[in-house]
MDTraj code that builds the backbone (N, CA, C; nanometers):
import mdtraj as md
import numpy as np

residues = "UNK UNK UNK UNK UNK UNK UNK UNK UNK UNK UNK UNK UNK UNK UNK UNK UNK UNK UNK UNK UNK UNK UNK UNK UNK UNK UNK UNK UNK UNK UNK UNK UNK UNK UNK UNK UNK UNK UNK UNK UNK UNK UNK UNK UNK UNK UNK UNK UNK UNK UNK UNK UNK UNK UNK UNK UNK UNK UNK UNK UNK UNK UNK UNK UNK UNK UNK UNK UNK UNK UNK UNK UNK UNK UNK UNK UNK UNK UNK UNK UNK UNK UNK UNK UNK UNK".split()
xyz = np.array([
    [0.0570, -1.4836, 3.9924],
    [0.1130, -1.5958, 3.9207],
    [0.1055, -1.7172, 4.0126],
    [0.1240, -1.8314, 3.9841],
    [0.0737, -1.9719, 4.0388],
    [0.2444, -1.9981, 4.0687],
    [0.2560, -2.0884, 4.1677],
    [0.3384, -2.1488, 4.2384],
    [0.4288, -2.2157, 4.0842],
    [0.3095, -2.3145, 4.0288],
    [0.3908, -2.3889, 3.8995],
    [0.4509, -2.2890, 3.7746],
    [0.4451, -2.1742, 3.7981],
    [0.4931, -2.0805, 3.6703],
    [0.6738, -2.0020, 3.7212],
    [0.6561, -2.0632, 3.9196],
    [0.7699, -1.9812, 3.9677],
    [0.8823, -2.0127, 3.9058],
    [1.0118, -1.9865, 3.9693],
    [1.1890, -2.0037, 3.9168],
    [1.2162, -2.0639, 4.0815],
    [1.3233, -2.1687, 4.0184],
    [1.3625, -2.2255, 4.1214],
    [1.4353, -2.1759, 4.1973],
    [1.4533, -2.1676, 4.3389],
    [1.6009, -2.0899, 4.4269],
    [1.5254, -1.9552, 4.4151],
    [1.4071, -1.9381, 4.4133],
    [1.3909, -1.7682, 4.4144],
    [1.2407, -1.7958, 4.5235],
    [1.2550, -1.6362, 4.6377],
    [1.1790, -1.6877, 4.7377],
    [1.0730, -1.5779, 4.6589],
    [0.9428, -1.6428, 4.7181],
    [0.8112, -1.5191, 4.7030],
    [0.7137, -1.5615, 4.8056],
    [0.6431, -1.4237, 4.8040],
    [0.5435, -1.3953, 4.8413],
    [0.4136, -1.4891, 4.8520],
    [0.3124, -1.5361, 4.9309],
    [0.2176, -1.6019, 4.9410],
    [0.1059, -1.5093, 4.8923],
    [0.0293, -1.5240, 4.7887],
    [-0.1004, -1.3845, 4.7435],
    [-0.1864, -1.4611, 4.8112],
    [-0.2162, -1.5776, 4.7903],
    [-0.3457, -1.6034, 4.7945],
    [-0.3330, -1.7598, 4.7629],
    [-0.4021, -1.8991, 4.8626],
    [-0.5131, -2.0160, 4.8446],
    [-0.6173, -2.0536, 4.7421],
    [-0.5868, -2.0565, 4.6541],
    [-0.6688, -2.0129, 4.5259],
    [-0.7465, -2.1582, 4.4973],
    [-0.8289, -2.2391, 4.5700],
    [-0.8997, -2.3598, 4.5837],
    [-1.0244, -2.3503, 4.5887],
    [-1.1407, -2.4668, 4.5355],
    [-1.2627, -2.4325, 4.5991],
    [-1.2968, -2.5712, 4.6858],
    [-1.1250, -2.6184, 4.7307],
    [-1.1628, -2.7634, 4.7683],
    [-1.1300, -2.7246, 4.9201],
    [-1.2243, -2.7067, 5.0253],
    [-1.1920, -2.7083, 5.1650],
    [-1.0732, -2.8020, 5.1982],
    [-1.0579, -2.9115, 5.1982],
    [-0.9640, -2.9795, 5.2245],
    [-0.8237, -2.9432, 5.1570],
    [-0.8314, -2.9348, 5.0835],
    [-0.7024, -2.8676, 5.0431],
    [-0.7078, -2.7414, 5.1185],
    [-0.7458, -2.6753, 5.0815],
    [-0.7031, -2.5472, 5.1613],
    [-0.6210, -2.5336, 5.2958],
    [-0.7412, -2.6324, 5.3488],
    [-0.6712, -2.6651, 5.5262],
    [-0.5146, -2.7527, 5.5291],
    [-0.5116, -2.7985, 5.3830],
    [-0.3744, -2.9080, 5.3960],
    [-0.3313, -2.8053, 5.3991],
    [-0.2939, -2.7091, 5.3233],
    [-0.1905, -2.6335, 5.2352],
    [-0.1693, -2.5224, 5.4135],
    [-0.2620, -2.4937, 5.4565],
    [-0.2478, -2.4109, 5.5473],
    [-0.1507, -2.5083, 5.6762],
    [-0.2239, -2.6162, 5.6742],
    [-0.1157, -2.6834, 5.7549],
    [0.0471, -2.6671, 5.7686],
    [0.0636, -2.6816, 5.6411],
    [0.2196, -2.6130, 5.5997],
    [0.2378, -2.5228, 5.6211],
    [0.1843, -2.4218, 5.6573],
    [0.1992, -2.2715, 5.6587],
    [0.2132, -2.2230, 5.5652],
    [0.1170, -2.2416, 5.4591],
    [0.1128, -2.1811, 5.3592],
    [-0.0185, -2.1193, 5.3489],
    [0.0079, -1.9505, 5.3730],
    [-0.1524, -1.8542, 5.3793],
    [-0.0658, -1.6989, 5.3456],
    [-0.1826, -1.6746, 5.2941],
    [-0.1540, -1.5340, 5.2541],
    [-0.0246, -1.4850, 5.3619],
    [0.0613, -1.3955, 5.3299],
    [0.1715, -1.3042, 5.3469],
    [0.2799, -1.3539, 5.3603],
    [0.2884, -1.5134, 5.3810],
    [0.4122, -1.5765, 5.4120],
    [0.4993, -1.6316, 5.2840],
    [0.6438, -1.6114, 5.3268],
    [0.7400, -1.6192, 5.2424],
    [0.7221, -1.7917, 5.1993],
    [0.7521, -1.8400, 5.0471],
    [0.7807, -1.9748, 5.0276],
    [0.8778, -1.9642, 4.8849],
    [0.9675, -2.0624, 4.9168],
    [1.0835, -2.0748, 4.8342],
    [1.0477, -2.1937, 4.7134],
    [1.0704, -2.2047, 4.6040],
    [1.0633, -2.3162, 4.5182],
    [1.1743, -2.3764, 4.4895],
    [1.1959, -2.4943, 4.5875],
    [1.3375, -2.5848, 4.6068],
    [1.3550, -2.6222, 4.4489],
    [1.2857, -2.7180, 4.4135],
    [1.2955, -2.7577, 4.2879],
    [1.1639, -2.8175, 4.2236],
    [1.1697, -2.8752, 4.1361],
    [1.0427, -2.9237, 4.0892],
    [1.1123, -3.0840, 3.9502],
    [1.0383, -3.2126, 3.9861],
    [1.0508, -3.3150, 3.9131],
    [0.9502, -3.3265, 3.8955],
    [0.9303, -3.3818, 3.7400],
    [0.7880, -3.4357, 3.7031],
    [0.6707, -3.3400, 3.7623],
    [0.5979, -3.3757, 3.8199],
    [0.4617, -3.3148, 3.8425],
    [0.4576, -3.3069, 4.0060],
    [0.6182, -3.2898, 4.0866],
    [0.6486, -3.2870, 4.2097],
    [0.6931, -3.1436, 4.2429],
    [0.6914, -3.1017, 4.3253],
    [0.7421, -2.9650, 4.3862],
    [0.8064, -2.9497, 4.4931],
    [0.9051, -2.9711, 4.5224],
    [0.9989, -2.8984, 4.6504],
    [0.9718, -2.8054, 4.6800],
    [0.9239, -2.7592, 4.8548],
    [0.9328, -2.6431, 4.8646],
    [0.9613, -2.5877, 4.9821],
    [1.0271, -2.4766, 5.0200],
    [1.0179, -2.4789, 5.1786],
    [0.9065, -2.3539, 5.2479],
    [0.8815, -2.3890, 5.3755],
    [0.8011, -2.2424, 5.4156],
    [0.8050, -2.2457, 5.5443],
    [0.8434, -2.1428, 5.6117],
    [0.8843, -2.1852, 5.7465],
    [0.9570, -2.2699, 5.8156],
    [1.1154, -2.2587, 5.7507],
    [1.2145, -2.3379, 5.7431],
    [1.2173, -2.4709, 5.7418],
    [1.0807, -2.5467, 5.6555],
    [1.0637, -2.6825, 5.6587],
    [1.0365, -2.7052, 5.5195],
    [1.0642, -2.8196, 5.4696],
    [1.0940, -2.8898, 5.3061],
    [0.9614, -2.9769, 5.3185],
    [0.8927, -2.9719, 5.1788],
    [0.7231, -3.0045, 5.2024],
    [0.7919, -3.0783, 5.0290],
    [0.7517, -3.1780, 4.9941],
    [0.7154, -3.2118, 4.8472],
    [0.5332, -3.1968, 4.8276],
    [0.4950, -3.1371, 4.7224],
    [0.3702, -3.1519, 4.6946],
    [0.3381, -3.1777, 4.5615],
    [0.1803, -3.1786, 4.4905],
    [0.1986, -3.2214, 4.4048],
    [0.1400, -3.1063, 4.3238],
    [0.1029, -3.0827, 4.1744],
    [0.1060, -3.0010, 4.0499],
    [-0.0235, -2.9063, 4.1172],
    [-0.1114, -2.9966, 4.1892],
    [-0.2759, -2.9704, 4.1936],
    [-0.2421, -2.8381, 4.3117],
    [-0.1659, -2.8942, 4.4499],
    [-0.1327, -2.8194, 4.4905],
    [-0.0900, -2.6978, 4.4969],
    [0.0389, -2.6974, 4.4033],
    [0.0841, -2.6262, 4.3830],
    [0.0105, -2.4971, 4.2746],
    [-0.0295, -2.5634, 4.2197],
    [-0.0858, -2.4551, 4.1330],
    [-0.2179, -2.3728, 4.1660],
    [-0.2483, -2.4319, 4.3460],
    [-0.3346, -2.3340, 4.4102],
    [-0.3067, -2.2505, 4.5209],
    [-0.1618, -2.2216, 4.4965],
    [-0.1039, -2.1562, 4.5326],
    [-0.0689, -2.0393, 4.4931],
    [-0.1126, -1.8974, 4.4898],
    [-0.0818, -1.7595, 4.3853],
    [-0.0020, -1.7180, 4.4616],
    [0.1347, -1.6428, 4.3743],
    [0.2428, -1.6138, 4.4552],
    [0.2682, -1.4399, 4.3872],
    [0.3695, -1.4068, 4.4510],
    [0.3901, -1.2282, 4.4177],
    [0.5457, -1.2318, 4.4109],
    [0.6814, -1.2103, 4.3239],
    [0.7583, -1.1807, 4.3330],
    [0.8095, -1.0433, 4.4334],
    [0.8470, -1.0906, 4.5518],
    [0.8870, -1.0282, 4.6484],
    [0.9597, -0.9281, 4.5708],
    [1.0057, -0.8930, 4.4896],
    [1.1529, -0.8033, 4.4545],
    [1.0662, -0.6896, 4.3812],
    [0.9136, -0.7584, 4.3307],
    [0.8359, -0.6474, 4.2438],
    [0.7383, -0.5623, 4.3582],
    [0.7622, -0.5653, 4.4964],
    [0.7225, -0.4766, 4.6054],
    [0.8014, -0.3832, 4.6409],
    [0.7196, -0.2573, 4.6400],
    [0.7702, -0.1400, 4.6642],
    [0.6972, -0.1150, 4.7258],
    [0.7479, 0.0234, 4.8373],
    [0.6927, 0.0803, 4.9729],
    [0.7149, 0.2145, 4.9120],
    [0.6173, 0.3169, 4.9932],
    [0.6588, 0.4514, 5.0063],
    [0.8050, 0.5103, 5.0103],
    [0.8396, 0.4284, 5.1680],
    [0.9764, 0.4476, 5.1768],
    [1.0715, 0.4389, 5.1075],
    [1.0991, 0.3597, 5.0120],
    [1.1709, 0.2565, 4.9329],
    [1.1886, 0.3495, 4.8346],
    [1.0883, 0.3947, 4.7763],
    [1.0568, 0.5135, 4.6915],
    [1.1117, 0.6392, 4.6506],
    [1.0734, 0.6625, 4.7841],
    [1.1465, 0.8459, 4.8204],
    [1.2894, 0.8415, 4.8730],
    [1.3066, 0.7035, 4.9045],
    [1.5211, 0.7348, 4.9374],
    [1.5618, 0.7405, 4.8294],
    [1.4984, 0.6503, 4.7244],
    [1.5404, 0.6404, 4.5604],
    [1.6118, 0.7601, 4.5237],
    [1.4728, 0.8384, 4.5645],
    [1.5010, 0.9871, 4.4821],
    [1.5915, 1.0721, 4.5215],
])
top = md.Topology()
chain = top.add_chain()
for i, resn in enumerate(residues, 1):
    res = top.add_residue(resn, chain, resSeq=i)
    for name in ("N", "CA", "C"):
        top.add_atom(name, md.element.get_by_symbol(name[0]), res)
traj = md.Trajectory(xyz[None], top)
């Protein structure tokens, strides 16, 4: 799922840079935004995005954001996780 489809106040997963624009890519990585790392969706106005990642607050914009693919952290399960269940 894309960054612009997330819920606000809820942290996830980084999947994937989903761009075919080099420059973007390298912005977005600047932020520390790359595959496995946690990012939160502060809020979102208009076609703006709050966000934090690596305890720092970034505004970006729709284009950005939406090349951003994210994973609901809470829908990961481990082996481990699994078998204590049971």
């Amino acid at each position: 799922m894309k960054l612009t489809d997330g819920t606000i106040d809820r942290q996830y997963d980084i999947e994937l840079i989903n761009t075919g624009e080099e420059g973007m890519r390298d912005f977005l990585f600047t932020l520390g935004c790359y595959p496995g790392e946690k990012i939160t969706l502060i809020s979102q106005v208009s076609s703006n995005y709050v966000i934090n990642v690596k305890d720092a607050r970034y505004s970006i914009d729709r284009d950005l954001a939406s090349a951003i693919e994210i994973r609901d952290e809470s829908s990961l399960t481990c082996c481990s996780c699994r078998s204590e269940a049971i």
